[in-house]
C-alpha positions, 0 to 999 in steps of 0.5 A: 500500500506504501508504494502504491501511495508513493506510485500516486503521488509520485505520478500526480507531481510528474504531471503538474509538474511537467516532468517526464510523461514516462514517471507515470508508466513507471509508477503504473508499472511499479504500483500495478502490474507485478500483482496483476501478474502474479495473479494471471499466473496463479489463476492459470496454474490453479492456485486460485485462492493465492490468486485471488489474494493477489488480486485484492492486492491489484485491487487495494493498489488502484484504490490507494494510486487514486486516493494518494493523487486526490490528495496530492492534487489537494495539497498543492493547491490545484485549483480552477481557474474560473471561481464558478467550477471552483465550487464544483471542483471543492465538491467533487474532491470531496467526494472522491476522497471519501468514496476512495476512503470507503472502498479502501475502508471496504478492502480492510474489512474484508481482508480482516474478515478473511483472516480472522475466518481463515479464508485465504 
């Protein structure tokens, strides 16, 4: 979750920052794709339970590259530039933090539950 959290910000201050569109692709890279492969690979030798973990796993990273972006946009103070969609913006922001909140809230139950039930 760290690094998916660091992929995010990361990603975000590459882009306003106008540094090198290919930061992204690494931060995809780096957040996203080794869970999303090692799942492809556990699924096709059948150990679907181990792939399903690691697809939780790919699930947790998207929600955290998300929310660390919201919230990186937040703090350096990206705004629009009509007072208008300011106030559209303000809701909007709101919103995506606590529905990224949420589902992240979501995964930490059902990974607690499934430990304390012994699914995994």
């Amino acid at each position: 979750m760290v690094l998916a959290l660091a992929s995010g910000s990361a990603g975000v201050l590459a882009f306003t920052g106008g540094t090198s569109v290919a930061l992204v692709g690494v931060m995809v890279a780096v957040a996203l794709m080794p869970p999303l492969v090692v799942s492809g690979l556990l699924f096709g030798a059948g150990y679907n339970d181990a792939a399903l973990g690691a697809l939780l796993l790919v699930v947790t990273n998207v929600i955290c590259v998300n929310l660390a972006g919201v919230v990186t946009f937040v703090i350096q103070g990206v705004r629009p530039r009509r007072w208008l969609e300011a106030t559209q913006a303000r809701q909007t922001t709101r919103w995506a933090v606590a529905v990224w909140l949420f589902l992240l809230g979501v995964l930490i139950v059902v990974v607690t539950l499934s430990e304390v039930l012994g699914l995994n």
